[in-house]
Structure formats: structure tokens, C-alpha cells
C-alpha positions as CSV (number, residue, x, y, z in Angstrom):
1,X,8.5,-9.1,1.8
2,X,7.6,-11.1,4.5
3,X,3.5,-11.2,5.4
4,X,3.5,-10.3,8.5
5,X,4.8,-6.3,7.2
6,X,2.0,-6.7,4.4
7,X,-0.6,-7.9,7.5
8,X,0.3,-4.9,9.3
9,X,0.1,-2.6,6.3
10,X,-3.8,-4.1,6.2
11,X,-4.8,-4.2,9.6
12,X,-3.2,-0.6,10.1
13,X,-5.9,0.9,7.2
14,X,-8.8,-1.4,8.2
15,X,-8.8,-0.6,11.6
16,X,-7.7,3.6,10.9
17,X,-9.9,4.1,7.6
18,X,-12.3,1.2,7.3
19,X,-12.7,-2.0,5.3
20,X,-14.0,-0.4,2.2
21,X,-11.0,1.6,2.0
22,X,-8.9,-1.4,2.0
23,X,-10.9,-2.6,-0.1
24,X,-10.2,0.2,-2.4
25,X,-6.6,0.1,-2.1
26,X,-6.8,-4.4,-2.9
27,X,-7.9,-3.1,-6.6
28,X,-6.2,-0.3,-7.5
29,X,-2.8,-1.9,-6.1
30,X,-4.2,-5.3,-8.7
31,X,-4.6,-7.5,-5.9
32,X,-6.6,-10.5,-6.5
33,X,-7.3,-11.0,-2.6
34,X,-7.8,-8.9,0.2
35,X,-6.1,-10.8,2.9
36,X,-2.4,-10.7,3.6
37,X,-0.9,-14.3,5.6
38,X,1.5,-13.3,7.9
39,X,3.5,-16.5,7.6
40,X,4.0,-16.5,4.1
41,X,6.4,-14.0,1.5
42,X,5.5,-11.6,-0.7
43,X,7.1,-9.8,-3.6
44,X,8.4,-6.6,-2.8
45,X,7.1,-4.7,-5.4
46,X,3.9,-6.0,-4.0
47,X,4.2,-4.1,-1.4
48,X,5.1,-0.9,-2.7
49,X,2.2,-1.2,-4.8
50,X,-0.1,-1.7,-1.9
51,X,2.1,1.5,-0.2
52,X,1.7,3.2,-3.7
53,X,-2.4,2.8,-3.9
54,X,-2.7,3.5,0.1
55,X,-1.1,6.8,-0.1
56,X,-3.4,7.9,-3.1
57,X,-6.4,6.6,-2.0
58,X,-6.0,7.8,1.7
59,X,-4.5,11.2,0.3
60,X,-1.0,10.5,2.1
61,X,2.1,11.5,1.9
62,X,4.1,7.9,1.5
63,X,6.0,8.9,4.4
64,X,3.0,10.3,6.7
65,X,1.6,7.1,6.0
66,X,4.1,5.3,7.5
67,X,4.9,7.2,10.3
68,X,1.1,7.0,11.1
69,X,1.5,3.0,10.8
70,X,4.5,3.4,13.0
71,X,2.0,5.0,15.6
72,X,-0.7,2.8,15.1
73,X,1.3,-0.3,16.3
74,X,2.0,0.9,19.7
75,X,-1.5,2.7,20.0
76,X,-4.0,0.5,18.8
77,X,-5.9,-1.9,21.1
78,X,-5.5,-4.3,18.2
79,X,-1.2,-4.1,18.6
80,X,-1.3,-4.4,22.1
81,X,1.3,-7.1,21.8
82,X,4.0,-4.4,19.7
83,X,3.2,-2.7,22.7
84,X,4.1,-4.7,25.5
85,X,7.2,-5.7,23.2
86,X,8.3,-2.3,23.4
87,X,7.8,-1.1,26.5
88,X,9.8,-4.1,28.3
89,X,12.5,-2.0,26.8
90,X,12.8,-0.1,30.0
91,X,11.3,1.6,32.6
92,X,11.5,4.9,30.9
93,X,11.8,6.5,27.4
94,X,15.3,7.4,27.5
95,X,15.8,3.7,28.2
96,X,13.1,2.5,25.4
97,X,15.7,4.4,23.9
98,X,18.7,2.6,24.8
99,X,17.1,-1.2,24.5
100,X,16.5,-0.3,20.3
101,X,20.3,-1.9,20.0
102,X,18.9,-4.7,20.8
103,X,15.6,-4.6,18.6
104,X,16.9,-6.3,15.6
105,X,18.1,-10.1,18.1
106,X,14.9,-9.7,20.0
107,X,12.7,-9.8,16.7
108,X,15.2,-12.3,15.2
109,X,14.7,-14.7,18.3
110,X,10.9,-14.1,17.7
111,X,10.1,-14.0,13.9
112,X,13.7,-15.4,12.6
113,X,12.7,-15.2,9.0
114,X,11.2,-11.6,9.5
115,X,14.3,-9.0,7.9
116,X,13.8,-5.6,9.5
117,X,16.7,-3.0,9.1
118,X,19.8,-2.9,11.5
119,X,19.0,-0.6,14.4
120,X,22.2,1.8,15.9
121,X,21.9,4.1,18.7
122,X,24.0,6.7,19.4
123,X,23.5,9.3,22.7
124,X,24.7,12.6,22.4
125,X,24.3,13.9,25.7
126,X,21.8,16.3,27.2
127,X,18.6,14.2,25.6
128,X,20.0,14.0,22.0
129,X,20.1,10.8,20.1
130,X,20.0,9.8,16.8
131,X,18.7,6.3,15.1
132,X,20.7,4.6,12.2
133,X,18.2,2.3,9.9
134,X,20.1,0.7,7.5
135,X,18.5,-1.7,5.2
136,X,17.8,-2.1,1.2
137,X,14.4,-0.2,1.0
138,X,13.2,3.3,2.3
139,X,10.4,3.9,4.7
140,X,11.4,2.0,7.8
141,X,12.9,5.3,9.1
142,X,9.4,7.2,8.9
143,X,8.0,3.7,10.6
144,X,10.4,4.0,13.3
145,X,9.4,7.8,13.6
146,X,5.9,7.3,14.4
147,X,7.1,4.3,17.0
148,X,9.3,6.5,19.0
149,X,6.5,9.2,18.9
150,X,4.2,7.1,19.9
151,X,6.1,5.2,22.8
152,X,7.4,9.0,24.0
153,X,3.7,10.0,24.6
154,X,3.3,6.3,26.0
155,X,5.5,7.1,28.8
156,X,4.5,10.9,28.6
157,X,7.3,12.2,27.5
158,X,7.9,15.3,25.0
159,X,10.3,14.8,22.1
160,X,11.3,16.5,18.8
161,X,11.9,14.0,16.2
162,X,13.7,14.7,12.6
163,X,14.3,12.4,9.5
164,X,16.7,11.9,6.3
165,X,18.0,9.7,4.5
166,X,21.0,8.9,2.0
167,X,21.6,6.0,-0.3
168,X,25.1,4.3,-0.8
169,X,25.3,1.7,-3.9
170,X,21.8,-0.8,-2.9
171,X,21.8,0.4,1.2
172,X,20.0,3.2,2.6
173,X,20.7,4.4,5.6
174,X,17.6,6.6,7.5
175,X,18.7,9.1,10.5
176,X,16.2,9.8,13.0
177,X,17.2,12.5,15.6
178,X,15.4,12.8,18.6
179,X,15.4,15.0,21.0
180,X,13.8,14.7,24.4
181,X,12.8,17.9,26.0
182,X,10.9,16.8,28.9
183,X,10.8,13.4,30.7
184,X,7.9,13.9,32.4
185,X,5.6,16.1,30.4
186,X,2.2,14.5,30.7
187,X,0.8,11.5,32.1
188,X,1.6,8.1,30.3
189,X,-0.6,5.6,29.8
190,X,-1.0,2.8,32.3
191,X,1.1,0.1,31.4
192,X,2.1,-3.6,34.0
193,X,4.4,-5.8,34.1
194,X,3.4,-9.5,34.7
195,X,3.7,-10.5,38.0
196,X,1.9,-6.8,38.8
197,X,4.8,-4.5,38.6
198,X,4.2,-0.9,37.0
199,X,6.0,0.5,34.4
């Protein structure tokens, strides 16, 4: 697993539950540091431990968990970066919507070496879509779930979300429905573009 997922993983309990937490989770996981390096790799199984240890120590669900990471990078001061990334998607949410397509080339021109799962999109018409995760390991769907939840109240819009998930052979493929009920149901946050355009 690449660091920067571990990093995120770290920073997303630090900042949420506190360093002593973490610091909990480093020995019952059998770490031997507490500091993830974003640039280097990382065992898988490493990570599940961590994910393992995190959801017992925080009392989690595995898949709360990582739908609440999934929030905390768009909402957190700290991921104001994941942010931005995400929100020069488009000018709206059913656009955000639309630019995920292109999620896995925009990260791959970023982070080349960073392996994510392969994004589809499909509209259905009257503010239905669903999300296609495909990948080799579970849990990037419930990580996308908190994202889109989190970028819908972003731009203050209301949606219904729903997850599952079915394996084939060593893929898994995640299905995310979402369902936007109102475009403009409350009022997003304040978000500009450089140059000083609004978003």
C-alpha cells in the first residue's frame, strides 16, 4: 500500500480522536513506529491491521470508519488540498459528479505510483447515478461514500447515498447509488477559484 493511504489513515485519527488514540492503535496493530511516509510502500496487510486496530479501538464499524475518513478529507482544514482537488470538478455537484470519470488520470498525473480503484459513472436520469469501484481490496467504496457526502453538503446539496459490493475471482467491484434530491438545499461552503472566481 502506498504511504500516502497509510498517512491519511493517521492524520484522519490524529486530527478526529487525538494522538493518544493513534498511539493506541500504533501498538495494538504491532507497529514499531508511529509515523506513516507518504512516499514510501507499505505491506497491505499492514494496513488492514492498522484499519483492523482503528475500528476496535475507536469502536467503528470498519466501514463507518472509512466513510468518516472519506469525509474528513474534504472537510478538514488539514485536507484543504483534497478539497480544492475536488471541487475543480465543476461548478456544481451534479458536475462533481460527472468529472469522477476522470478521477483515476487526474491522480495518476499527480501521484503516478499511487493505485486507487477504477472509477465509472453512470447517470440515470432524474438525479440517479451510480459509482463503479473496481479494485483488488474492499473499502474504497465506503471511502468514496463519505467523499460524495461530504462534497454534496460542500456545495449544499441533499443526496441519498447506498452501498454494496460483490467479488468476482481477486476483483471487487463496490456500487454506490446516489441520489440527489435537492440541488440547492442549504448553503455551501465558500469555496474560489484562483484568479477570484466563485465556485
Amino acid at each position: 500500500m502506498f504511504g500516502l493511504i497509510n498517512r491519511a489513515i493517521q492524520k484522519f485519527v490524529q486530527d478526529s480522536y487525538g494522538d493518544t488514540k493513534w498511539g493506541e492503535i500504533t501498538v495494538l496493530a504491532g507497529l514499531d513506529f508511529r509515523e506513516f511516509e507518504s512516499m514510501l510502500p507499505y505491506d497491505d496487510a499492514m494496513t488492514d491491521e492498522v484499519l483492523r486496530s482503528a475500528a476496535l479501538i475507536l469502536d467503528k464499524d470498519r466501514d463507518a470508519l472509512l466513510e468518516d475518513l472519506g469525509a474528513y478529507l474534504v472537510t478538514h482544514p488539514n485536507m484543504e488540498v483534497v478539497r480544492r482537488l475536488l471541487r475543480y470538478g465543476g461548478r456544481g455537484f451534479e458536475e462533481f459528479l460527472l468529472s469522477l470519470d476522470e478521477l483515476n488520470d487526474r491522480v495518476k498525473l499527480a501521484i503516478p505510483d499511487l493505485e486507487i480503484p477504477q472509477i465509472a459513472l453512470q447517470a440515470h436520469g432524474n438525479g440517479a447515478f451510480s459509482l463503479k469501484a473496481v479494485s483488488q481490496r474492499s473499502g474504497y467504496g465506503a471511502v468514496l461514500e463519505g467523499i460524495v457526502k461530504a462534497v454534496a453538503d460542500d456545495y449544499g446539496a441533499l443526496v441519498l447515498t447506498e452501498l454494496d459490493s460483490e467479488k468476482n475471482g481477486d476483483r471487487i467491484t463496490e456500487h454506490l447509488k446516489v441520489e440527489l434530491l435537492e440541488v440547492s438545499f442549504s448553503q455551501g461552503r465558500d469555496f474560489k477559484l484562483a484568479g477570484g472566481m466563485r465556485n
